[in-house]
N, C-alpha and C positions, 0 to 999 in steps of 0.2 A: 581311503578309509574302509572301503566294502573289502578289499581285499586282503587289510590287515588287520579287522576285528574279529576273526575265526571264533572265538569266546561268543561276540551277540549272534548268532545266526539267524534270529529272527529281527534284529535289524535291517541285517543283512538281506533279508528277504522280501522285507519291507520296499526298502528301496529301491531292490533290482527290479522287479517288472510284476508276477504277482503279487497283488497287495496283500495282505493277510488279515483277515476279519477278527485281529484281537487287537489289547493292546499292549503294551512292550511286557507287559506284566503277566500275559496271560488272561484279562477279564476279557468276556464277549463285549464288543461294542455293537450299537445299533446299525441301522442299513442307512438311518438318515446322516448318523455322525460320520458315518464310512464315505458315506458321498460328500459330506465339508470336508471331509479329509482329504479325497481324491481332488475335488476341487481347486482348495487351497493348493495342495503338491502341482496339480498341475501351473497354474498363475506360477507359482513358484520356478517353475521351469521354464513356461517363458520369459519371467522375469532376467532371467542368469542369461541367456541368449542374449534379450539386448543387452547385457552388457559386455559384450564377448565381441571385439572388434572384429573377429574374421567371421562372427556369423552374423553379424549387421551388411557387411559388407554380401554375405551368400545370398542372403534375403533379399536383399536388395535387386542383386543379380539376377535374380528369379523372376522377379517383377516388375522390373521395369519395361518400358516400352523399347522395345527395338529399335525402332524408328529413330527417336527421339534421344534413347537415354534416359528419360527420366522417371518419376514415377509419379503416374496421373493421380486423383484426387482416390479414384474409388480402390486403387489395388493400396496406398496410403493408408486409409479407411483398414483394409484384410490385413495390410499388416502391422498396423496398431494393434489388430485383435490377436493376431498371430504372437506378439508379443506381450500380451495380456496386461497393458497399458492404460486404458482408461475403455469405459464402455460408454462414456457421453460422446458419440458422435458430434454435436456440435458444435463441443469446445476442442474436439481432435480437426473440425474441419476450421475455425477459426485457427488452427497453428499452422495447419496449412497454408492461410492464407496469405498468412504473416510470413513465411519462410519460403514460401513462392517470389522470392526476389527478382524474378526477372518477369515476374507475371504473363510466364508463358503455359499455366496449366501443369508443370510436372517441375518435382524436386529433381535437383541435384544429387550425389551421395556424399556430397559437404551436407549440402539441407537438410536432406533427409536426418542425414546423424546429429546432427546441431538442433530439430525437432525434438528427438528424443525427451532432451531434458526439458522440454515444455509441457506435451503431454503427461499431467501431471492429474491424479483424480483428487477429490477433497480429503478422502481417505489417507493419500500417498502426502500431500500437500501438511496433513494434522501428524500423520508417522515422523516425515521428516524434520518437523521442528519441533517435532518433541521428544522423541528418545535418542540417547547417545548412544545408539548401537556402536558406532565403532570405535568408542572410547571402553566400552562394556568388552568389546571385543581383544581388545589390547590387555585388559587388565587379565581375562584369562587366558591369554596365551602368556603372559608373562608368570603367572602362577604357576605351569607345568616346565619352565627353562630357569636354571641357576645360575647367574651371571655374575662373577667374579666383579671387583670396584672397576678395571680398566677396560673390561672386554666389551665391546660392541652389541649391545641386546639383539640385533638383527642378524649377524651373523651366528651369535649363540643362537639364537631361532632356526637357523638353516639347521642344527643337530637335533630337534624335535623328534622324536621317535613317533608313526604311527599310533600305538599309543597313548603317547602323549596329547595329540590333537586331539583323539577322541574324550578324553578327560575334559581337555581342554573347552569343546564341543560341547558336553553335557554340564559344564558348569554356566556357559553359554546360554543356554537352552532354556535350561531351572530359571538365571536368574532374569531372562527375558519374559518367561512367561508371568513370574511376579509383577516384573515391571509393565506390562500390557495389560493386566489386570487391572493394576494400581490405575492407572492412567485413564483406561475406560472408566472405569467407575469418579474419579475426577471427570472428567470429560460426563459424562450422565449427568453427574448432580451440576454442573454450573449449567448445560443446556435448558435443561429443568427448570432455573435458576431465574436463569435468561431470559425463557418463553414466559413464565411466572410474570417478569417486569414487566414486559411488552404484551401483554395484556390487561395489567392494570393502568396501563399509560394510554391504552385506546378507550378516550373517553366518549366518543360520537359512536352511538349505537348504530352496529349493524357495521361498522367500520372494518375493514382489514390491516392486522398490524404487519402483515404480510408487504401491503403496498408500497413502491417505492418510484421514484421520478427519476428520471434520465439526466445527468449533468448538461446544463445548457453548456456546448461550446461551439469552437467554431471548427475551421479544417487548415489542412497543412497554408493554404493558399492564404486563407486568411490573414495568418501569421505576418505575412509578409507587407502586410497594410496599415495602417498608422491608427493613432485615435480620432484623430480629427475627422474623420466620417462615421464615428461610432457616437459620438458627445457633443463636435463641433469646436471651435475655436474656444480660447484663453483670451480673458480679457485683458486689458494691458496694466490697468488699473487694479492690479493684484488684490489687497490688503480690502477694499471697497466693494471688491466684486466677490468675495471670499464671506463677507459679511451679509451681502444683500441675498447670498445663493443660500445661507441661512436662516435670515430672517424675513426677508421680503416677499424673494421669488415663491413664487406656487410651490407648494411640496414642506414649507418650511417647518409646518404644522400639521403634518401628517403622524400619526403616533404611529408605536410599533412596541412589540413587548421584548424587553430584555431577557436573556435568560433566566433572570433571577424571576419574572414575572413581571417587574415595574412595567410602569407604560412611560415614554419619551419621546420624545420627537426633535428634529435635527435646533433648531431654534433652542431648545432647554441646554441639548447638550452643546452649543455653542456657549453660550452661556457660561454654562461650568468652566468651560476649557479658559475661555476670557478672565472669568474671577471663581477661582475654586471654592471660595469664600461661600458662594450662593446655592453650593450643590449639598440638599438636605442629606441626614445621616439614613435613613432608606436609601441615599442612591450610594450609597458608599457601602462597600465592605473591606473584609480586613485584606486583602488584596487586592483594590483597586486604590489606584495613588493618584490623584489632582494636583498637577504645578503649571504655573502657569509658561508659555512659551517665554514669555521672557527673561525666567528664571534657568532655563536650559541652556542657553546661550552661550555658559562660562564652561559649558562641557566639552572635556579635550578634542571629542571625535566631532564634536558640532563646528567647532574653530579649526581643527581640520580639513574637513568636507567642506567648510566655507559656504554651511546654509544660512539662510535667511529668518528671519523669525517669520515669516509666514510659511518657509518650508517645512520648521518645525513647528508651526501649528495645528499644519496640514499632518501632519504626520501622527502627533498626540491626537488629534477629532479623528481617526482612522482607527487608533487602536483603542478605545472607547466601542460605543454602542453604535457608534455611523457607519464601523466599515460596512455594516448590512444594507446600511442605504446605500452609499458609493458602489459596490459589487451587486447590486440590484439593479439600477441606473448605465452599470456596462453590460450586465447581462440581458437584461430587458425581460429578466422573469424572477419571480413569478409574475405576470402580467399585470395583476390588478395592482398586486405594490409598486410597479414600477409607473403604473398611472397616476398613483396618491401623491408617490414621492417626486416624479416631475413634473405633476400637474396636468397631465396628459403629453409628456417632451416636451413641456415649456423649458422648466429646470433641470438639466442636466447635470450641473453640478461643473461644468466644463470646467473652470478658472481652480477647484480647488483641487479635483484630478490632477489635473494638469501639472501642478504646485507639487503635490504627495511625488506622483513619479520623479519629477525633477529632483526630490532629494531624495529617493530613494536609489536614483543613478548613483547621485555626486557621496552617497553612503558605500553603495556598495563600489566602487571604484576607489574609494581611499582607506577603508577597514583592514586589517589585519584579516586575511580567511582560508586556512590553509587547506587545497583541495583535497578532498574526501572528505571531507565533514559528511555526517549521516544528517538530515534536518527528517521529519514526519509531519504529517497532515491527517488530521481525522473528519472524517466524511459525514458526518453527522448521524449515518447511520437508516437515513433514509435515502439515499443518494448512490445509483449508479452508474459508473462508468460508460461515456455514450460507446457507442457500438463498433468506431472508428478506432477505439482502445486498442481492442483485441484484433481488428480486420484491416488488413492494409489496403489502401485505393491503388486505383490503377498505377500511380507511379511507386509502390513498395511501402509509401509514407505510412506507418499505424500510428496513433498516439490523435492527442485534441489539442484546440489551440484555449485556452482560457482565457473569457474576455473580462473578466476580473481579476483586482490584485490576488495572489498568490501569497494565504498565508502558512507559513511551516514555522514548525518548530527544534529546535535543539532536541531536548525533552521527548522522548518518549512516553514517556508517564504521563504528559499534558495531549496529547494525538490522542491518545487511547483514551482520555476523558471526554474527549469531544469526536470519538469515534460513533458515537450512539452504541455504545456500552450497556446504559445503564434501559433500556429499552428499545432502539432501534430494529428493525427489521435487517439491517444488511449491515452491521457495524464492519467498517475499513480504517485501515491506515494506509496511507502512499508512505513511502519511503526510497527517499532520494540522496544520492550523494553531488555536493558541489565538485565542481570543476574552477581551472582558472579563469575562467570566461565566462562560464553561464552560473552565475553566483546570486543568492539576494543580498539582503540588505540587514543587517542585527540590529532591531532598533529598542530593544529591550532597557538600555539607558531613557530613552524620550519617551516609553510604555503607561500607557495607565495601570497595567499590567506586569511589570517589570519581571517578575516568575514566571511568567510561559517562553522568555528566551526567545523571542518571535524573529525569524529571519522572513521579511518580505521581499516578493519579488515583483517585478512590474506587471500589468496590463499585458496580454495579448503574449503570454510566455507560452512555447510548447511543451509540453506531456505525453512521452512517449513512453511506452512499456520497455522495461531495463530486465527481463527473467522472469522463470515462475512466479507465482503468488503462493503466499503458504498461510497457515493458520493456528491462531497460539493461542493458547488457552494465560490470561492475565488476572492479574488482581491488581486493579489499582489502587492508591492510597485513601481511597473513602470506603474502600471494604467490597467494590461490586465485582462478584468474579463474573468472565463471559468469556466467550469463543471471538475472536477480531482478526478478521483477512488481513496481510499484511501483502500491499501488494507492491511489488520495487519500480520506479519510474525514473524516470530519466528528465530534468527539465534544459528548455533550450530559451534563455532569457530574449528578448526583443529586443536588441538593439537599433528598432529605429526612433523609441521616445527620444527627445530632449531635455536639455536642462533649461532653466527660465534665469 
């Protein structure tokens, strides 16, 4: 391009090596904007490097340890910065950690280059899923080439005159920097928006809306261990023992507030599930449905899967207001609810657990589920990823084990509602794709909830990171715009539960 726009010469001059203290126009610019200039072009230059297979591969060469081959933590570190990559060292050292597969202290030059697309800054993370440069970029180079109906647009491409590219280039240019504009300024007013909510939502003075909790899970080893030392035994007496962990046992009358605010406790909403008939119009809304188990019975996937009505009992009192006590009682926090609700570990809830997973096996084994399906999970918004997410243990494992059901959705638009959107501190979504083996369960027919599309998965599933995380600016359908990390994960189902 330098050598065949002879017409700009101050482009031209731009580019090659002295900078020139105007701008393409001719106005003086500042010393401060000259220096974002210089700056920006430079990032910009290492940026083009890493992606230049043979100068990842020189760079490398440079750096690495002799000895070894590989490249240690701190020359990793120099050349992340050498490639103007991300400047949070301790998210560039957690990909390190992650991609240190052999956990011998130094990358590979597979590693190394397969790193690359992790180190990712929030900046890089908000660019990438938001603008279609290279859709942008297609549309102007097709504007400067005349392609006959039958000829090849890519080969007509290869006859592009210098010229033309430049054309091509400043139409490029113009219309990116609208669109960067457009989008920051989006981007400002929902952050704005955002911070707005989550300030009026901290109602304990002196509070941090900033503050966030660590996800209780467990570790790879975990995984590999059953329920029965986490809750205890199934009683045999199904139906009896399902009622008394209800109504009897310690916990049965522990309240707790639903989201809408109501207060309930496991006892009422047994209750409801037994005769819908008794559940007052406050605990109803226009999307919550009440039927009784015995009335589901006649449903084709129920008669298939060959559950029981106590399976799907278990399963309607889960997607209600309970599942918070159930995934309380496996996780054992937050600590004081999980005292209220088993009484101190009197009530565990074992016998109904126990029931849920069992059809949510004999679901997710006889359902229609074709791999890949996308399902999402929103994070509440105050909830972060424990630290084994992003860091691999000594045997390479990254990811958590979760000692709770596993709820995701179909739905998009339903994750992002219960991402803590509308006020959270850290609003996320996981996003996961099934496989034919590590699958949930679609229990959206037996739902009280039938619109959130809910695919469940069992107890004690793993959650390993699947790629960067990125970050999208949404609007959901009640009107709240906000910024929500979208982060891709990977789940690995348990198959040591049983069926009953």
């Amino acid at each position: 391009v330098i050598a065949c726009n002879k017409e700009n010469g101050e482009l031209c001059e731009r580019m090659k090596g002295p900078r020139s203290q105007t701008h393409t126009f001719g106005s003086e610019i500042s010393k401060e904007e000259e220096r974002k200039r210089n700056a920006a072009r430079d990032r910009a230059v290492k940026f083009m490097r890493s992606q230049q297979p043979g100068e990842v591969r020189n760079v490398f060469d440079k750096s690495k340890c002799k000895a070894t081959g590989t490249l240690n933590l701190q020359s990793y570190l120099e050349t992340i910065k050498t490639f103007g990559l991300n400047n949070d060292e301790e998210s560039v050292r957690q990909v390190f950690q992650i991609m240190d597969l052999q956990n011998r202290g130094g990358l590979s030059f597979e590693e190394f280059s397969n790193s690359l697309r992790l180190v990712q800054s929030p900046t890089a993370q908000w660019a990438s899923s938001t603008f279609p440069f290279p859709q942008l970029l297609g549309v102007c180079l097709d504007s400067v080439i005349q392609t006959q109906d039958q000829e090849d647009p890519l080969h007509k491409l290869l006859d592009a005159t210098p010229e033309d590219i430049v054309v091509a280039m400043d139409e490029f240019a113009t219309a990116s920097k609208e669109l960067v504009s457009a989008k920051l300024d989006e981007l400002r007013q929902t952050l704005k928006a955002q911070d707005k909510r989550a300030d009026e939502l901290t109602l304990v003075p002196g509070a941090n809306k900033f503050v966030s909790v660590k996800t209780a899970a467990g570790s790879a080893d975990d995984f590999l261990m059953g329920l029965t030392h986490r809750i205890g035994l199934p009683r045999d007496d199904i139906a009896k023992a399902m009622r008394e962990e209800h109504t009897i046992l310690p916990g049965y009358d522990a309240e707790f507030a639903m989201m809408n605010g109501r207060k309930t406790c496991p006892s009422m909403e047994f209750g409801f599930v037994l005769d819908p008939a008794t559940c007052p119009p406050e605990g109803l809304s226009n999307k919550r449905k009440l039927r009784r188990p015995e009335d589901l019975m006649a449903i084709r996937l129920v008669r298939s899967a060959n559950l029981t009505v106590d399976e799907v009992r278990a399963v309607v009192l889960y997607t209600g207001p309970l599942f918070a006590v159930y995934n309380t009682v496996l996780r054992r926090e937050p600590e004081e609810d999980y005292k209220r609700f088993t009484g101190g570990g009197v009530n565990t809830y074992a016998t109904t657990i126990f029931v849920l997973v069992s059809a949510v096996k004999k679901l997710s084994a006889t359902m229609k589920l074709p791999a890949g399906i996308e399902l999402f999970r929103g994070t509440g918004g105050k909830m972060e990823l424990p630290d084994s997410f992003y860091k691999a243990d000594e045997k390479g494992r990254a990811g958590f084990m979760e000692y709770g059901f596993l709820s995701t959705t179909a739905s998009k638009e339903v994750a992002i509602q219960y991402s803590g959107i509308k006020g959270g501190a850290l609003p996320m979504v996981l996003r996961m794709v099934t496989g034919p083996i590590d699958r949930g369960a679609c229990i959206s027919e037996l739902s009280q909830y039938p619109c959130e599309e809910e695919y469940l998965w069992v107890p004690f599933s793993f959650v390993a990171p699947d790629g960067p995380a990125w970050v999208q600016l949404v609007t959901p359908a009640d009107g709240y715009r906000g910024v929500v990390k979208m982060v891709p994960a990977r789940i690995n189902a348990n198959l040591k539960t049983e069926t009953v």
